[in-house]
C-alpha positions as a Markdown table, in Angstrom:
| # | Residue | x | y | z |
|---|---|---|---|---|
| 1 | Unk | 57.6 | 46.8 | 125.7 |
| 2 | Unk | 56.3 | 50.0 | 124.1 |
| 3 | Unk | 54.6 | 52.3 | 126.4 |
| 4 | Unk | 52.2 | 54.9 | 126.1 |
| 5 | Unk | 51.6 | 57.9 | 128.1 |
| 6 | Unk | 49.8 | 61.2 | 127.8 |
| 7 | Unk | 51.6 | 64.1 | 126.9 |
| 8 | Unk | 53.9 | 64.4 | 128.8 |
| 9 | Unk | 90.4 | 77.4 | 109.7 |
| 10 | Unk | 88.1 | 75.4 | 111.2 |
| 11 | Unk | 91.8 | 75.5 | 113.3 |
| 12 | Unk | 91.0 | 78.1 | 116.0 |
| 13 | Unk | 88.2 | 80.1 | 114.8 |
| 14 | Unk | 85.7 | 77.0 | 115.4 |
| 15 | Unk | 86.8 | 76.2 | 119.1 |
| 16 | Unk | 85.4 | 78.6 | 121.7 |
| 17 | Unk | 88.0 | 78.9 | 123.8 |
| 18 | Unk | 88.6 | 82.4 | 124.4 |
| 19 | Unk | 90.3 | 85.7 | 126.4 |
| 20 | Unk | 88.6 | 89.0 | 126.6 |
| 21 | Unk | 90.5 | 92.3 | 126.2 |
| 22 | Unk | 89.1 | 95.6 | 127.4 |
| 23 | Unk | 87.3 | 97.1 | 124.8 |
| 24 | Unk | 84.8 | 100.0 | 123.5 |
| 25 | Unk | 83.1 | 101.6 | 121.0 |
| 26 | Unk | 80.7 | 100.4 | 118.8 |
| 27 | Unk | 79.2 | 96.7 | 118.5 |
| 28 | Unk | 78.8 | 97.0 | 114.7 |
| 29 | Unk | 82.7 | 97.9 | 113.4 |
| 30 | Unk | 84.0 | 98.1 | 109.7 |
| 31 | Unk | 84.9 | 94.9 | 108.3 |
| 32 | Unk | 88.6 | 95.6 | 107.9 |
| 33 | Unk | 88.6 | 97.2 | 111.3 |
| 34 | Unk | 91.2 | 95.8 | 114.1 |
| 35 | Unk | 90.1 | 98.0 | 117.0 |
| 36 | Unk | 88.0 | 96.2 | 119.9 |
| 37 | Unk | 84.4 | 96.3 | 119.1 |
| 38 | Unk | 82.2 | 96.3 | 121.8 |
| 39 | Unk | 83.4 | 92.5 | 123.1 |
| 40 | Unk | 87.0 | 91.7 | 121.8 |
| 41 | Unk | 87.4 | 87.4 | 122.1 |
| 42 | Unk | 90.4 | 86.3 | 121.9 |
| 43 | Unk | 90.9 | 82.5 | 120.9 |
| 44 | Unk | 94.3 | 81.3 | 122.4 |
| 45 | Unk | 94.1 | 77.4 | 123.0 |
| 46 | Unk | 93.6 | 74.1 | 121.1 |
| 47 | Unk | 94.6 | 74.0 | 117.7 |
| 48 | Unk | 91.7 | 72.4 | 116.2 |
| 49 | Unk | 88.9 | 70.3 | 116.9 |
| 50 | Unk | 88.0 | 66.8 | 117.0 |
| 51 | Unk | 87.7 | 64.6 | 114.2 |
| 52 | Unk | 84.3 | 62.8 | 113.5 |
| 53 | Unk | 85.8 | 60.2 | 114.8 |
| 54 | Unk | 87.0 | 61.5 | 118.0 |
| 55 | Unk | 83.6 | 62.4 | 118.7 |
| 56 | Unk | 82.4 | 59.5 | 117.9 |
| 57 | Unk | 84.5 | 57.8 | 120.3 |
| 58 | Unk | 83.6 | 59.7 | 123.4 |
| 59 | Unk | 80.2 | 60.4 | 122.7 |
| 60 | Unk | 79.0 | 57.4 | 124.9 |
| 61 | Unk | 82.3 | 56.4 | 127.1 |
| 62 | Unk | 80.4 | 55.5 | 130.0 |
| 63 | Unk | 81.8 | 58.3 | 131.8 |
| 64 | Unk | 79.3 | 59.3 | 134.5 |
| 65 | Unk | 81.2 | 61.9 | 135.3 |
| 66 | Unk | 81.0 | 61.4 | 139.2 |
| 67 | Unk | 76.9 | 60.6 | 138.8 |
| 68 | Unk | 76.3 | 57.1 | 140.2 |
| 69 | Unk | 73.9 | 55.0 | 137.8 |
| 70 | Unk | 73.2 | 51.2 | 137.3 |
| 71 | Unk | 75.0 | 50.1 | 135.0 |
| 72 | Unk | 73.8 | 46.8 | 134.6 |
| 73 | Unk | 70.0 | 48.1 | 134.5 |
| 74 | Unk | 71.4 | 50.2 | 131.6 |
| 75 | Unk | 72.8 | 47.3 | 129.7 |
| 76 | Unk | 69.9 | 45.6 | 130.1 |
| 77 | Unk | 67.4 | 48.5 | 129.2 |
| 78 | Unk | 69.6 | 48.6 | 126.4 |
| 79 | Unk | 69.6 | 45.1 | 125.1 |
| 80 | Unk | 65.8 | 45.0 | 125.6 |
| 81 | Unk | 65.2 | 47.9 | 123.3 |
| 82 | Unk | 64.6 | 46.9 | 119.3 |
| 83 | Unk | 64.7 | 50.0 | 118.2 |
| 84 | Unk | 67.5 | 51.6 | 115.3 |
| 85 | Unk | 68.5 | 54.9 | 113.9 |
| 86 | Unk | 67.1 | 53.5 | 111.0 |
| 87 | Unk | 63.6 | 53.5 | 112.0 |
| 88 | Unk | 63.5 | 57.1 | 112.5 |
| 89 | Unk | 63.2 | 57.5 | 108.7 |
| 90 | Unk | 59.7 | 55.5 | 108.2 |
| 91 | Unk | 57.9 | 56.6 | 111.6 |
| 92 | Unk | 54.8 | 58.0 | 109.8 |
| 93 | Unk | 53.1 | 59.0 | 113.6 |
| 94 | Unk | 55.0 | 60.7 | 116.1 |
| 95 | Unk | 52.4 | 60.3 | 118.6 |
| 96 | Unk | 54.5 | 60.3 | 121.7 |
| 97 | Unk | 55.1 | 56.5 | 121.5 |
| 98 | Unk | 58.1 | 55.9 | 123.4 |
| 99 | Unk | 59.5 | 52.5 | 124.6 |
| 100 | Unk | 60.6 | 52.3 | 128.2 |
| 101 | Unk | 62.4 | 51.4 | 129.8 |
| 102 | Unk | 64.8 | 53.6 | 127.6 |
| 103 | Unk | 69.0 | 53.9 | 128.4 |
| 104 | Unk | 72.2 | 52.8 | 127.5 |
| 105 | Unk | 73.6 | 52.4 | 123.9 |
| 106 | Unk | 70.7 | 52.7 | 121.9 |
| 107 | Unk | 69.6 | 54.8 | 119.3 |
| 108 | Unk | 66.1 | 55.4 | 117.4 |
| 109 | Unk | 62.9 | 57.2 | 117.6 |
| 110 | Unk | 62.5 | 56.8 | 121.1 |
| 111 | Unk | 65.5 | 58.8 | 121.7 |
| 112 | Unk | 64.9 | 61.4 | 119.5 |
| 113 | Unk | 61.7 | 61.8 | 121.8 |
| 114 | Unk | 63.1 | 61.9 | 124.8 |
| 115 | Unk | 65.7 | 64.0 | 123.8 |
| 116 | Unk | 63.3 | 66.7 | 122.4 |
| 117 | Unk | 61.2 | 66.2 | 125.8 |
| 118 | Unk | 64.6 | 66.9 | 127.8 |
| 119 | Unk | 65.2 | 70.2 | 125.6 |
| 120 | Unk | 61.6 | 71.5 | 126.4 |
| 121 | Unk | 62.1 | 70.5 | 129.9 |
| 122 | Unk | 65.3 | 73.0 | 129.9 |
| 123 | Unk | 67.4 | 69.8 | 130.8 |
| 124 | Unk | 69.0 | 69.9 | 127.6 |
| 125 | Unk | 71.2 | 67.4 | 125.9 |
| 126 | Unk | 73.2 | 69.7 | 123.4 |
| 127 | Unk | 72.0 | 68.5 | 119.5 |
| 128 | Unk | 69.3 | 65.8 | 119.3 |
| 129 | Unk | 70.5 | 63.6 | 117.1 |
| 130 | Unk | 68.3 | 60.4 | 118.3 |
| 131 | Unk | 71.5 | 58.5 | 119.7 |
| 132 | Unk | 72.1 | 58.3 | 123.6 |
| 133 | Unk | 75.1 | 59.7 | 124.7 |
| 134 | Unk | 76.7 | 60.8 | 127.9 |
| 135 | Unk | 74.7 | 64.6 | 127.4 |
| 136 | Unk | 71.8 | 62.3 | 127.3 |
| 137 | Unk | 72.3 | 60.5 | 130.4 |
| 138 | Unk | 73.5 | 63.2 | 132.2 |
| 139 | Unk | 70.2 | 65.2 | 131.6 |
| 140 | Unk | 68.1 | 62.7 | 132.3 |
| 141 | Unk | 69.9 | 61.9 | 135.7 |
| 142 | Unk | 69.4 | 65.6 | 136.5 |
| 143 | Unk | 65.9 | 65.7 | 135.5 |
| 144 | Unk | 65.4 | 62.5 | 137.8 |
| 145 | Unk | 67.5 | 64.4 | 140.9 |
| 146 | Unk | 65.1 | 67.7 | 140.1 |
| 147 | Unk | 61.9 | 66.0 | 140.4 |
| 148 | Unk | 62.5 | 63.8 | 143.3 |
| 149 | Unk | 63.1 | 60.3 | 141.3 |
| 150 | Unk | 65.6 | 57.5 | 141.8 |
| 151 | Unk | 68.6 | 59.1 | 139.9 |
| 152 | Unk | 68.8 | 55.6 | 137.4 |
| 153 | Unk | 70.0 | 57.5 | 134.3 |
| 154 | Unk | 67.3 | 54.8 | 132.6 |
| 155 | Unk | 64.2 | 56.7 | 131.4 |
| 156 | Unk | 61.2 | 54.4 | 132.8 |
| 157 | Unk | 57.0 | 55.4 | 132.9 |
| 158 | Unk | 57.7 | 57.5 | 135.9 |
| 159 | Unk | 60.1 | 59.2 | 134.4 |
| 160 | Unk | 58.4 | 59.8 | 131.0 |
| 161 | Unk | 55.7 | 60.9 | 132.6 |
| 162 | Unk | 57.0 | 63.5 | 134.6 |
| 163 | Unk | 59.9 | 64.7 | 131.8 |
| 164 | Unk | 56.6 | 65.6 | 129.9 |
| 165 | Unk | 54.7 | 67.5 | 132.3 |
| 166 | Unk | 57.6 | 69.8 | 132.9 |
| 167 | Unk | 57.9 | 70.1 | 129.4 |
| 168 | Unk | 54.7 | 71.1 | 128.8 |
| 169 | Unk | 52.4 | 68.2 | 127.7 |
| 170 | Unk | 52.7 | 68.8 | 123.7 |
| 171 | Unk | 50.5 | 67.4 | 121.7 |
| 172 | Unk | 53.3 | 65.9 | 119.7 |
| 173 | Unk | 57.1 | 65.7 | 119.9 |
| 174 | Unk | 57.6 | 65.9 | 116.3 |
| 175 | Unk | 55.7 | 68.5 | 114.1 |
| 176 | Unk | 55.4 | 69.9 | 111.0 |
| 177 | Unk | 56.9 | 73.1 | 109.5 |
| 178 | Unk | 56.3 | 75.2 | 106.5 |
| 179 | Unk | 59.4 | 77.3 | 105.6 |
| 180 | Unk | 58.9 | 80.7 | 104.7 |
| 181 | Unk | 60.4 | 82.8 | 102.2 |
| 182 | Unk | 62.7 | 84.2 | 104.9 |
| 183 | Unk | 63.6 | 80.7 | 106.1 |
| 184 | Unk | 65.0 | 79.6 | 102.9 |
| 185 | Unk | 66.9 | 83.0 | 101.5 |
| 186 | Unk | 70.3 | 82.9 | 103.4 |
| 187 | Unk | 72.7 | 84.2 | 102.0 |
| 188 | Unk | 74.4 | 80.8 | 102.5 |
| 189 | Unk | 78.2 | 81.0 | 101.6 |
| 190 | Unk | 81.5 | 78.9 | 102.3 |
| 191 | Unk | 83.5 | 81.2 | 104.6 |
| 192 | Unk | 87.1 | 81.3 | 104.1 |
| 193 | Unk | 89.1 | 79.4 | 106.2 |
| 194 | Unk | 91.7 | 82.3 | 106.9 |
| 195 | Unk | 91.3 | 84.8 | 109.9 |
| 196 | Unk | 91.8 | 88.1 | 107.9 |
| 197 | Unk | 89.9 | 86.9 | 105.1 |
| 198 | Unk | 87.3 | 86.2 | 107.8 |
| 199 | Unk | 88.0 | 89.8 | 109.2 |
| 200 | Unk | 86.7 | 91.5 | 105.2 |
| 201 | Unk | 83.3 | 89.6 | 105.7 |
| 202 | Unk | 80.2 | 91.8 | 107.1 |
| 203 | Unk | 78.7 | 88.8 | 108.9 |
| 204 | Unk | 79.8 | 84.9 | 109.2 |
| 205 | Unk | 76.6 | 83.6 | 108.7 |
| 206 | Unk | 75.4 | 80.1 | 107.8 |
| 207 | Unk | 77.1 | 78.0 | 105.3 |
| 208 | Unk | 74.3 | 76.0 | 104.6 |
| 209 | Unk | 70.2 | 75.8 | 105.0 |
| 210 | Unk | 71.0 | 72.6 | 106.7 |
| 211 | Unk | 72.7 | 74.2 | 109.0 |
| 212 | Unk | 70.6 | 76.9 | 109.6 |
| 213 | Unk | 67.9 | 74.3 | 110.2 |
| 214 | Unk | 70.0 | 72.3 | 112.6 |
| 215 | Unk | 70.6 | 75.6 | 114.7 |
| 216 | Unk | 66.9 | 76.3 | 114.4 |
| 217 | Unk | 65.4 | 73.0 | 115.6 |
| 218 | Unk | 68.7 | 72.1 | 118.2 |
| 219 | Unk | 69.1 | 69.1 | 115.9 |
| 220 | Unk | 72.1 | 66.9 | 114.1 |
| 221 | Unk | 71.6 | 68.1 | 110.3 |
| 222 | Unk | 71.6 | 64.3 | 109.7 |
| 223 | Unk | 68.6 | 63.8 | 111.7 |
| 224 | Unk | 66.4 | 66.4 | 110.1 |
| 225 | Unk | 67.3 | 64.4 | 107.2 |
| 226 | Unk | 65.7 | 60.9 | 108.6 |
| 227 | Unk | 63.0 | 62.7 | 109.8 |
| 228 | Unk | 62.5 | 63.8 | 105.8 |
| 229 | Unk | 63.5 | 60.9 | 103.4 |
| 230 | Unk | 64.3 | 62.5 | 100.2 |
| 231 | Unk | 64.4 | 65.9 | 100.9 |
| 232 | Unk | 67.5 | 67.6 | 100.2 |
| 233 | Unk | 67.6 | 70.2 | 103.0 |
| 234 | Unk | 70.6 | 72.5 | 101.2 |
| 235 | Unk | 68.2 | 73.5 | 98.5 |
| 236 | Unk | 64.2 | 73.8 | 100.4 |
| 237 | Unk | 62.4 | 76.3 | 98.8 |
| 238 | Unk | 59.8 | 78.3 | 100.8 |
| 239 | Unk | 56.4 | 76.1 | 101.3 |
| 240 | Unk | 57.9 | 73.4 | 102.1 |
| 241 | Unk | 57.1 | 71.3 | 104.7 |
| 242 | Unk | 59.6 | 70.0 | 106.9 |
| 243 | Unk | 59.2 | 67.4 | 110.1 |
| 244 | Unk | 61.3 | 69.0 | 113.1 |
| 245 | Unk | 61.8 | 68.4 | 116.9 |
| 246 | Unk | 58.7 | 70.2 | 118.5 |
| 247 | Unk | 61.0 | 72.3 | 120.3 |
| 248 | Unk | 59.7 | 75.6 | 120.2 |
| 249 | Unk | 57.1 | 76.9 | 122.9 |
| 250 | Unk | 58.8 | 75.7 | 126.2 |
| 251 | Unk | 58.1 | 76.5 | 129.1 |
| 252 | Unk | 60.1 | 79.3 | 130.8 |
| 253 | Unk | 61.9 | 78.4 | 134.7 |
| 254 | Unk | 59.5 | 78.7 | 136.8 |
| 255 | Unk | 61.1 | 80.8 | 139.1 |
| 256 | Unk | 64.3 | 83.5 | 138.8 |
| 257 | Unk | 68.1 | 82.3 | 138.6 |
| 258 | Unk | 69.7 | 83.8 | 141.4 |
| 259 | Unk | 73.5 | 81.5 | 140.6 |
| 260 | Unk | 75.0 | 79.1 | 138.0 |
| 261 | Unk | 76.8 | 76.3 | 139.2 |
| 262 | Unk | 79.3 | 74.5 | 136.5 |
| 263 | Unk | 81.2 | 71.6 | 137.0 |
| 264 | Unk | 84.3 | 70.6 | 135.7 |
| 265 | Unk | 84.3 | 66.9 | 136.6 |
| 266 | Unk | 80.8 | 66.4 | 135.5 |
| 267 | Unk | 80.7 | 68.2 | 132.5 |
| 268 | Unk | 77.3 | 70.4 | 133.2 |
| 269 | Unk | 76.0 | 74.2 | 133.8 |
| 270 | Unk | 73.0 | 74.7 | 136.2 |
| 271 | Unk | 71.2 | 77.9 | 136.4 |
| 272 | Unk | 69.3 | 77.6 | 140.1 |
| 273 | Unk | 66.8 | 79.3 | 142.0 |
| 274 | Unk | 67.1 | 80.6 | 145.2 |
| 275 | Unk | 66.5 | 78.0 | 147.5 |
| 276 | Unk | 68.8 | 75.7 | 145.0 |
| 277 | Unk | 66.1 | 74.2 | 143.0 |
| 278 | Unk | 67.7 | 73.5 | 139.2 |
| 279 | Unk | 66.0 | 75.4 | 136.7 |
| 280 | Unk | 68.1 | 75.0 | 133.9 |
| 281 | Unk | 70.5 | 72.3 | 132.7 |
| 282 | Unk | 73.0 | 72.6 | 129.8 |
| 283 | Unk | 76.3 | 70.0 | 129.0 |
| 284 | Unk | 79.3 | 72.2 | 128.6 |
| 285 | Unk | 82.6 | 72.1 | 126.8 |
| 286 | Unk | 85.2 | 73.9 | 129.5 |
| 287 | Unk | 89.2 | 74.6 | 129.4 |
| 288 | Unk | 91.7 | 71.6 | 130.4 |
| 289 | Unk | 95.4 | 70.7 | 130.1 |
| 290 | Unk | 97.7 | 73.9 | 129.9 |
| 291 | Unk | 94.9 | 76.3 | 130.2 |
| 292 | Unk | 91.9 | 75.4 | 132.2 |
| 293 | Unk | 88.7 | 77.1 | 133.4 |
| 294 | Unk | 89.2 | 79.4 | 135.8 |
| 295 | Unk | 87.7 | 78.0 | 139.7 |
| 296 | Unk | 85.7 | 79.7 | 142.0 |
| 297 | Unk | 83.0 | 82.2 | 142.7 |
| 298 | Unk | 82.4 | 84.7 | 140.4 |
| 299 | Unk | 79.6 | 86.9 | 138.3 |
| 300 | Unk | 78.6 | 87.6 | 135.0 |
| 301 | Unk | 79.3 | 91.7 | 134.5 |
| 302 | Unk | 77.9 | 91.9 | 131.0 |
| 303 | Unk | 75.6 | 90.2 | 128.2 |
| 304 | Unk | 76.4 | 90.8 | 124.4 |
| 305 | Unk | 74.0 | 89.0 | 121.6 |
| 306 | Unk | 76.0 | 88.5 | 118.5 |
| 307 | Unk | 79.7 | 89.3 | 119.5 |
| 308 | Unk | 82.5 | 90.3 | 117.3 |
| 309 | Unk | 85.3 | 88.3 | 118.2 |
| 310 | Unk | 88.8 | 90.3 | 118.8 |
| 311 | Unk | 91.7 | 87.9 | 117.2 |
| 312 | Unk | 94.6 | 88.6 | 119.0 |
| 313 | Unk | 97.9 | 86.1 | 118.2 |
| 314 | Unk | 100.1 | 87.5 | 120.2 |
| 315 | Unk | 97.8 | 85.4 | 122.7 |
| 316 | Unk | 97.8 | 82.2 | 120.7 |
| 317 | Unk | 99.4 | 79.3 | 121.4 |
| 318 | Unk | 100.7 | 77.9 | 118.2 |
| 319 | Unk | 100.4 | 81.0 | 116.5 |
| 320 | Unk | 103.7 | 83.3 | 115.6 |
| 321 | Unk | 103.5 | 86.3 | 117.7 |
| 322 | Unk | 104.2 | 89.5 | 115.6 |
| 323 | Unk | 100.8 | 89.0 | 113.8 |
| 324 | Unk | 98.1 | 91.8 | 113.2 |
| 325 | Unk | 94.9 | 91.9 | 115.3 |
| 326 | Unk | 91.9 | 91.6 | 113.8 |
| 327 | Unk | 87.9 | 91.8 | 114.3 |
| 328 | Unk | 85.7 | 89.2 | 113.1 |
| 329 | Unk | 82.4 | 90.2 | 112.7 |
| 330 | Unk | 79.5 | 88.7 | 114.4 |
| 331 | Unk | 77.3 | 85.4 | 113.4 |
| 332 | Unk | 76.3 | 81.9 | 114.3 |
| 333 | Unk | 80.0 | 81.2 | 112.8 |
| 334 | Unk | 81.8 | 83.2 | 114.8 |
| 335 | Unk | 84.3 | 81.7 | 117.4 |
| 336 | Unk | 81.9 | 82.2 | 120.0 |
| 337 | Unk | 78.5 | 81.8 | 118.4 |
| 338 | Unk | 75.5 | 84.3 | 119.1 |
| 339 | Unk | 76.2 | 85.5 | 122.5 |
| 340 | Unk | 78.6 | 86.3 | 125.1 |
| 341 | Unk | 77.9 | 86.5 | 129.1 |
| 342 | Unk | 81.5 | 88.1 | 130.1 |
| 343 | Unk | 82.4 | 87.2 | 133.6 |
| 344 | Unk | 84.6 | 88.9 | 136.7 |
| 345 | Unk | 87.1 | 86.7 | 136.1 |
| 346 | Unk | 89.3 | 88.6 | 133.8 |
| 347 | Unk | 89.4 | 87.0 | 130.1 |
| 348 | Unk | 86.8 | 84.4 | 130.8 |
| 349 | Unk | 83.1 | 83.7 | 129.9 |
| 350 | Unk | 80.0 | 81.8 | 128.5 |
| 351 | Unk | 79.2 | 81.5 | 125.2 |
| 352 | Unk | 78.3 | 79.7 | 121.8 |
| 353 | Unk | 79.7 | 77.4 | 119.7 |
| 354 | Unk | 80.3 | 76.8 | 115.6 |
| 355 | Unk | 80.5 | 72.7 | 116.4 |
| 356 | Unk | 77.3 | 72.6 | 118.5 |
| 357 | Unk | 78.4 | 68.1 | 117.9 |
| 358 | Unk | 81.5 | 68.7 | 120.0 |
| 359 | Unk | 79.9 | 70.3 | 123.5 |
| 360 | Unk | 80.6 | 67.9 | 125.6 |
| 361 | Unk | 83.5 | 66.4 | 123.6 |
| 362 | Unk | 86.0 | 69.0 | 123.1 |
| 363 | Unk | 88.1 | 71.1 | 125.6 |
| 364 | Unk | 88.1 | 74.8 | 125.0 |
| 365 | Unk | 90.5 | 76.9 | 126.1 |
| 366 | Unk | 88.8 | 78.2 | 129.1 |
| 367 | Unk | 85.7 | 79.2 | 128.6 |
| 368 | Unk | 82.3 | 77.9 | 128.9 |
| 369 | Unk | 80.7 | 76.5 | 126.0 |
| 370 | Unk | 77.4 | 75.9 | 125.1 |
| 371 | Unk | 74.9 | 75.1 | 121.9 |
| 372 | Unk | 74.1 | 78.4 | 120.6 |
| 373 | Unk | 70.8 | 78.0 | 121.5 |
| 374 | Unk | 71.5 | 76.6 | 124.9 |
| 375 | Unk | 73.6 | 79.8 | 125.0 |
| 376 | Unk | 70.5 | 81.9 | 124.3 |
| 377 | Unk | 68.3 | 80.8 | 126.4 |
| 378 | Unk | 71.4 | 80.8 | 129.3 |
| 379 | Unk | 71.3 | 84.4 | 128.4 |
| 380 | Unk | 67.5 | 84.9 | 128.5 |
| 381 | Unk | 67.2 | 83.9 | 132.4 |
| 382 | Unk | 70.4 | 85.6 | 133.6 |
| 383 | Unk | 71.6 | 88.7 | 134.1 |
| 384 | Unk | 74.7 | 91.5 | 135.2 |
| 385 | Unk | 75.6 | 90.0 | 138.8 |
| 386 | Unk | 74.4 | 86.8 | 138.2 |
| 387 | Unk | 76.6 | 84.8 | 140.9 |
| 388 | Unk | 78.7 | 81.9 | 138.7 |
| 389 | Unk | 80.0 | 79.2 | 140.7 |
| 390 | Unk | 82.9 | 77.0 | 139.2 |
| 391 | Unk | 84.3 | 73.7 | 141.1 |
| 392 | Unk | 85.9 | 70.6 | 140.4 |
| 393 | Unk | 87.6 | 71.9 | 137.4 |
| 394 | Unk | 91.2 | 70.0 | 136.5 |
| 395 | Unk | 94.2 | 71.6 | 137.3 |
| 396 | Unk | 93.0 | 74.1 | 139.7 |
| 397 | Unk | 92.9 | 74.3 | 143.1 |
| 398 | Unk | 89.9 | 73.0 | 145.2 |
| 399 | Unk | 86.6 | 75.6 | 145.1 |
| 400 | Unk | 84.7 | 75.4 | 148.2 |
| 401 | Unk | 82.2 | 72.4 | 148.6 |
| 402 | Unk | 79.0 | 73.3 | 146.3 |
| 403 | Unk | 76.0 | 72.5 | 148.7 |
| 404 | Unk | 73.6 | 75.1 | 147.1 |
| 405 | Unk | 71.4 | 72.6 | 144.4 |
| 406 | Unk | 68.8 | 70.6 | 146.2 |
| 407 | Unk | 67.2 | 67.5 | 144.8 |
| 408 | Unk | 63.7 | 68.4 | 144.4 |
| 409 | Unk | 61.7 | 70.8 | 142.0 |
């Protein structure tokens, strides 16, 4: 039944894996420059990412990661539901209509609500793209642990309800837009796909307005498309209006992050106050196979918005050593995104992404990757000596047992 409730190369430069070298100097270098700007990244690990189709594949596996959930209430939530993706193109009222109980493999409008709820909620899902998915579940089973609910995975009334209180009651979950002059001028340009052709550029900025809109409004390009039928988002011009996620205007933690916890096994980073309570929750992309993420206790030692990223292939796998370093000069494009939180750890950190479809899906090559906006607002709450916590990570050795997150807000 519906419900209603009251507001409530791609090849290495695109994975984020990444090594940081000792570096100084200043954090804008010249183009053709090879010494270490003010944060040198080194990508060393996978060779390129996964296919649409690889994605695709493990973008709902079922894999609760280590979270307990009824299956069988999902299946059935899921068969009960009559919404498709396809109905997300001729909603004409987004008036927080949202059909419960809501889980499993479904896709639609419903989704695309509750996944804009979760981002305002800061228990994010990675890109709303109005399918479920494992980042989905995940954040909702958090969201239920936070505020004292059965941990179901299955958004039901209670739920709902609650998800939009701590998002902040909007009046709507999908609004309207009108782009500026500044929204639509780019420049938008097809980067090369070499890393020393890369190295000449003064920026690696967007390639498209699409994309610049996805990044804007944490949303699959192809969903801002169903959410505007016949409007060809590559070539907007300024006063036009656009339907987007209503995810601007959330409401900050309501209390300092005094540690991040991530998790290996279960694919997540938590930001949490004091006395354990989960302010902030984020799916991750983290280092496996021959090079995994480091495990431990450790802290961040410095924040840096809009890196330049320190190509170094004598640190490469796949890569002939002998090669030149180079800089790469900062942008949403760059191998790791719009911001880097460097940690103790030598070579490791937190960062962006230029495949915000793959968190969650991908390995990197050690690092911690997020959604460039999830990496943002990670950055926004945090600061120098923030205590990072890593455990059950593959291929290293047991971390102490984690008891510091509690189950209520």
């Amino acid at each position: 039944m519906r419900s209603f409730y009251p507001a409530a190369a791609l090849l290495l430069l695109l994975l984020g894996g990444c090594r940081v070298s000792d570096s100084s100097g200043s954090a804008v270098a010249p183009a053709d420059s090879t010494a270490a700007p003010e944060t040198g990244v080194s990508v060393y690990g996978d060779g390129t990412l996964p296919t649409d189709a690889e994605v695709e594949a493990t973008r709902y596996a079922g894999q609760r990661r280590g979270v307990a959930v009824d299956t069988a209430a999902l299946g059935a939530a899921a068969r009960n539901n009559p919404e498709s993706l396809g109905q997300i193109d001729s909603v004409a009222s987004w008036s927080r209509s949202v059909f419960v109980p809501l889980g499993g493999a479904v896709a639609g409008p419903s989704v695309v609500q509750v996944q804009t709820l979760l981002d305002r909620a800061g228990f994010t899902a990675g890109e709303i793209d109005g399918r479920w998915g494992d980042n989905t579940e995940l954040a909702v089973v958090w969201f239920q642990k936070a505020a004292s609910l059965p941990a179901t995975g299955i958004v039901d009334a209670q739920t709902l309800r609650a998800l939009s209180g701590r998002a902040g009651e909007p009046d709507s979950l999908i609004t309207t837009v009108t782009l500026s002059a500044d929204d639509v001028r780019g420049p938008f340009r097809a980067l090369p796909s070499g890393v020393y052709e890369k190295a000449k550029l003064d920026r690696l900025g967007y390639e498209s307005l699409s994309e610049a809109l996805g990044e804007r409004f944490h949303a699959a390009p192809a969903l801002l498309r169903r959410l505007n039928p016949g409007a060809t988002l590559d070539s907007l011009s300024a006063g036009t209006r656009l339907r987007v996620p209503n995810v601007a205007g959330a409401p900050a933690p309501r209390d300092a992050v005094a540690r991040l916890v991530i998790s290996g096994r279960d694919g997540y980073l938590h930001a949490l106050a004091a006395d354990g309570t989960v302010l902030f929750h984020a799916p991750v992309t983290l280092g496996a196979g021959y090079d995994p993420s480091p495990q431990g206790d450790f802290h961040i030692t410095s924040i840096t918005r809009n890196p330049w990223w320190h190509y170094q292939p004598n640190l490469l796998s796949g890569v002939p050593d002998g090669g030149k370093d180079a800089s790469l000069p900062p942008g949403p494009n760059n191998a790791v995104g719009l911001v880097w939180m460097a940690l103790s750890e030598p070579h490791y950190g937190i960062h962006g992404t230029t495949a915000p479809s793959t968190i969650g899906t991908a390995t990197s090559s050690g690092c911690v990757r997020l959604t460039n906006w999830d990496a943002l607002r990670l950055a926004g709450i945090v600061k120098d000596g923030t205590q990072v916590r890593f455990r059950d990570i593959a291929g290293r050795d047991a971390a102490p047992a984690d008891s510091t997150a509690r189950p209520n807000a």
